[in-house]
N, C-alpha and C positions, 0 to 999 in steps of 0.2 A: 158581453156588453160592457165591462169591468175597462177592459183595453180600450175600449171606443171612449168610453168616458174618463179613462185616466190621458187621452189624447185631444180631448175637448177642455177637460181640466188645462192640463197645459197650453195650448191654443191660445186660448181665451187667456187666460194671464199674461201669454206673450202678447198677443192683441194691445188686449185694454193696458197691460200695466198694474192692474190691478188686482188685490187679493179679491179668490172667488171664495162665497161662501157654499161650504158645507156642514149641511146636518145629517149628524148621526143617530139613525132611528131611538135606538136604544139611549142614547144620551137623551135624545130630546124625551122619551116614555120616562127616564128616571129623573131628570132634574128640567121639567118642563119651565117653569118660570126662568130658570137660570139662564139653559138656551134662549128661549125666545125673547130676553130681555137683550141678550148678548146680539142676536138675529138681526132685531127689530134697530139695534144702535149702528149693524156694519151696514144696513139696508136703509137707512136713514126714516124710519117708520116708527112711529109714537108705539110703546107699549103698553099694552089697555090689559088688566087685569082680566076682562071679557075672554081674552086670545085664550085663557087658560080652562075655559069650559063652553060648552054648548048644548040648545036643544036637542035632542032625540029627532032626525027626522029623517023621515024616507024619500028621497028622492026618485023622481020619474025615470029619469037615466041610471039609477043604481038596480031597477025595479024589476031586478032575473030574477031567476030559479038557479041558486047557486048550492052545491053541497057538497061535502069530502071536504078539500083542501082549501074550498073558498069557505069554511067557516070565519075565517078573518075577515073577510067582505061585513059576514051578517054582524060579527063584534064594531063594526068600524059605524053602521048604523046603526045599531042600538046605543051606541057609548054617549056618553054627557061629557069625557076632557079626557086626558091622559089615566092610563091607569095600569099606576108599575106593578100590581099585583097581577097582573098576566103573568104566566111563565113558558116561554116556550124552548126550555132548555128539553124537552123530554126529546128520549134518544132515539131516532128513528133511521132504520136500515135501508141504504139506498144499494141503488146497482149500481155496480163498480163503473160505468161510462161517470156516473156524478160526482164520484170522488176524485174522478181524471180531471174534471171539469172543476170542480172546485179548488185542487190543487194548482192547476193553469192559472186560474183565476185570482189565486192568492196578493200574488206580487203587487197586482193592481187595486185588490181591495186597500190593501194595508198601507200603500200610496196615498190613496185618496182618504185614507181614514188617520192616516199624520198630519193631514192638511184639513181636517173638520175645526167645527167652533169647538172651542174649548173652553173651560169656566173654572 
């Protein structure tokens, strides 16, 4: 999906003419006010200090039985704002189809990850 969107990326700026924005997860987890000040000014949208927290709440449509690898689902409804103390550097052993896939994938990551907000 990496290709499709480094092809949409492009498109779309030929199109419009215009810079697209992108965020980077991890930039936006470690410097949330910075991104979304940065966001909120390419998107022409007021920045509310509010954007950087929220209530706890469970929504209807989130409302599965998720477990294993959707523990990120249950962190995303429990959370109140960004929070860089997650770590998910720990190192997990894939089958080798993943690393063929992630390695294919690269070019296009690092494409579109030259072209995110910066701060």
């Amino acid at each position: 999906w990496l290709k499709e969107s480094r092809r949409l990326y492009n498109l779309t700026k030929n199109i419009t003419g215009e810079e697209i924005v992108l965020v980077d997860a991890d930039d936006l987890v470690q410097e949330p006010e910075k991104i979304l000040k940065k966001y909120c000014e390419m998107v022409n949208v007021e920045f509310k200090k509010e954007m950087l927290e929220w209530k706890e709440k469970r929504l209807k449509i989130w409302d599965l039985k998720l477990s294993g690898p959707d523990i990120d689902y249950l962190n995303v409804m429990q959370s109140i704002g960004f929070d860089k103390s997650i770590n998910n550097d720990e190192k997990i052993e894939y089958p080798q189809h993943v690393y063929d896939l992630i390695a294919k994938s690269k070019p296009h990551y690092e494409y579109l990850f030259q072209h995110r907000i910066k701060i």
